[in-house]
C-alpha positions as CSV (number, residue, x, y, z in Angstrom):
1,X,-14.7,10.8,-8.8
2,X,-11.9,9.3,-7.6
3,X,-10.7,5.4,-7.5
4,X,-8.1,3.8,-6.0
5,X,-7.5,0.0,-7.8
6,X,-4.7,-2.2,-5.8
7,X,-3.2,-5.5,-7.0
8,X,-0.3,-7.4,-7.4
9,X,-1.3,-9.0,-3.9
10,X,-0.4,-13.3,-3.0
11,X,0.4,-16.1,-1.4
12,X,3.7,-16.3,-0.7
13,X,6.0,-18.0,2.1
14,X,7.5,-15.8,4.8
15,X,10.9,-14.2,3.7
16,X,9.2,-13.7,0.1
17,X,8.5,-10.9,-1.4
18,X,5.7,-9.1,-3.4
19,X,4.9,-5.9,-5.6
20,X,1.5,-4.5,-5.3
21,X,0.2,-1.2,-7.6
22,X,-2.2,1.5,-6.8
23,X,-3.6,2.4,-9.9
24,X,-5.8,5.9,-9.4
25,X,-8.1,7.7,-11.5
26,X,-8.9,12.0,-11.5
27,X,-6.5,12.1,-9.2
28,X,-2.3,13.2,-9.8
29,X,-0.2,11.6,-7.4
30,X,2.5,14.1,-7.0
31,X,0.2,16.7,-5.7
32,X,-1.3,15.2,-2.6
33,X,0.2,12.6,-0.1
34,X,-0.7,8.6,-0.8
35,X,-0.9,6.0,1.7
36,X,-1.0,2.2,1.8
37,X,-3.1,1.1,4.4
38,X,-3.8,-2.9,5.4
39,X,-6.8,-4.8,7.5
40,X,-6.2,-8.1,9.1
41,X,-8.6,-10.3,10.3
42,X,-10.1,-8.5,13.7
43,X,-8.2,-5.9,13.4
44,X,-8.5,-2.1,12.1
45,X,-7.8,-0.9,9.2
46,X,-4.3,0.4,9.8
47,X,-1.3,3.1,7.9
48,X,1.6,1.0,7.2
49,X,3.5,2.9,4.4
50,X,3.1,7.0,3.0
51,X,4.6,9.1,0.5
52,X,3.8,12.9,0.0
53,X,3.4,14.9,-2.5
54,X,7.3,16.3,-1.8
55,X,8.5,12.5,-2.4
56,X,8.8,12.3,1.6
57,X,8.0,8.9,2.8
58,X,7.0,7.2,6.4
59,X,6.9,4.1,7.0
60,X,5.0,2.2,10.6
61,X,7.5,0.7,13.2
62,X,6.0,-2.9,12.1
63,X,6.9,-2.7,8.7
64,X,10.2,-0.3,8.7
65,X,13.6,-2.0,6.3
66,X,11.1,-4.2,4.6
67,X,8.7,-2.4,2.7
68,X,9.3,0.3,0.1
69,X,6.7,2.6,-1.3
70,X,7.3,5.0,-4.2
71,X,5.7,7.0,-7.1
72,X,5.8,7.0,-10.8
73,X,6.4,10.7,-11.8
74,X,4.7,10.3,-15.1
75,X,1.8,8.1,-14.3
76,X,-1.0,8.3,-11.8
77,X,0.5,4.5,-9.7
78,X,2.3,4.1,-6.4
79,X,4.0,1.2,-5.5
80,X,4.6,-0.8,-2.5
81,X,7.7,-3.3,-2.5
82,X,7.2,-5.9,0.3
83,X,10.2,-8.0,1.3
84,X,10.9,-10.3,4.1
85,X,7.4,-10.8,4.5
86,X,6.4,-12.2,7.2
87,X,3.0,-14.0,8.8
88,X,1.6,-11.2,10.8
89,X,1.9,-9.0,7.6
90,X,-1.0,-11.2,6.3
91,X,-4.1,-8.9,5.7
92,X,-6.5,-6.8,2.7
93,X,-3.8,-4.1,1.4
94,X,-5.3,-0.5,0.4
95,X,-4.1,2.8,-1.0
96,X,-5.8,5.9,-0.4
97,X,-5.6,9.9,0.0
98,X,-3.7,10.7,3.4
99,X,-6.3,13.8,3.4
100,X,-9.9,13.6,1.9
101,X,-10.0,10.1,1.5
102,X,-12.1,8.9,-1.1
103,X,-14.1,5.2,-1.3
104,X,-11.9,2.4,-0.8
105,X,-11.5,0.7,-3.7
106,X,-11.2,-3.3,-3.6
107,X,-7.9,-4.3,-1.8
108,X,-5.4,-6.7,-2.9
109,X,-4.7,-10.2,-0.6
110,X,-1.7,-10.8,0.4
111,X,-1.1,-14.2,2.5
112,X,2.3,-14.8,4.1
113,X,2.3,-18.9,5.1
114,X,5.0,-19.7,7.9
């Protein structure tokens, strides 16, 4: 019963930036950890940014002092700030349980042109 919706996703040039959502339903954010996951071409899917349910976040070597993720404490979205993008972050972005995952809802694009 629960859905994951991401968007906010682009084509942007590398050092932009870009904002994507994760909109959820049945599910409260501040009780379980949330992660933003991404799949490139050929690649797996792969954790780049989490949050849990005490606020801690975590963020993947490849990705660490440019991308941001937080929670609103009133509604049911998490966030992920991108900046300095950069080509190889090109790929389908996700959000999802850390635990328990449920279907993966659609992604959102994002596309970083050198």
């Amino acid at each position: 019963q629960v859905h994951f919706v991401e968007s906010g996703g682009g084509s942007v040039q590398a050092g932009g930036s870009l904002t994507l959502l994760c909109t959820t339903s049945g599910l409260d954010v501040m009780l379980v950890a949330i992660g933003w996951y991404r799949q490139a071409p050929g690649k797996e899917r792969e954790l780049v940014a989490a949050i849990s349910s005490d606020g801690t976040t975590a963020y993947a070597d490849s990705v660490k002092g440019r991308f941001t993720i937080s929670r609103n404490l009133g509604k049911s979205t998490v966030h992920l700030q991108l900046d300095n993008l950069k080509p190889e972050d090109t790929a389908v972005y996700y959000c999802n349980r850390r635990i328990q995952q449920a279907d993966w809802g659609p992604g959102t694009q994002v596309t970083v042109s050198s």
